[in-house]
C-alpha positions, 0 to 999 in steps of 0.5 A: 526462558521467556526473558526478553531484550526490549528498546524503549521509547520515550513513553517507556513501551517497547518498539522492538523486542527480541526474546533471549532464545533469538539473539543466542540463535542468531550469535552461533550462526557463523554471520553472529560469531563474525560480527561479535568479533566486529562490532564496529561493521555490526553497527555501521550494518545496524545503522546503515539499515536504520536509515535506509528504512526511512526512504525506502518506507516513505517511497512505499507508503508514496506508492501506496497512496498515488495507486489508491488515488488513481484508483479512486480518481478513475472510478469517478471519472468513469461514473462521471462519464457514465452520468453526462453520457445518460444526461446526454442520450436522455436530453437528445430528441426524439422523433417517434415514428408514426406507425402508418394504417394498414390499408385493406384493398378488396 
């Protein structure tokens, strides 16, 4: 019941692991009696998969990293400019207003 069909790698762990109760699910279908008749498009599918994972992996993990960067990237420039703006506003000079006195004319 709990049997399992497992590909090994080379240190001998499992990458995939399908349990018995699956594969004879997927083999009733009308799509697994078709391709257990035709194990040559089962394993053009099969590969054809395989090796579309690949770039399609690489372009979402490429995605991935240049959306955090930019992320990363506009938060310290944001900050940068928040710094060289207070920099600024802090270095310019001041007047400060003489505070004239009141003058009582009786």
């Amino acid at each position: 019941m709990f049997a399992f069909l497992c590909f090994l790698s080379e240190n001998d762990r499992c990458i995939l692991s399908f349990s018995l109760s699956q594969v004879a699910w997927l083999m009733d279908t009308r799509i697994g009696q078709y391709l257990g008749s035709q194990p040559v498009l089962a394993l053009t599918g099969l590969m054809f998969s395989a090796m579309a994972a690949l770039p399609v992996g690489l372009f979402l993990s490429f995605a991935l990293v240049t959306i955090v960067m930019s992320a990363v990237g506009f938060i310290f420039f944001e900050g940068m400019c928040v710094m060289v703006s207070k920099t600024m506003f802090y270095l310019l000079p001041f007047k400060k207003k003489k505070k004239k006195k009141k003058r009582l004319f009786l």
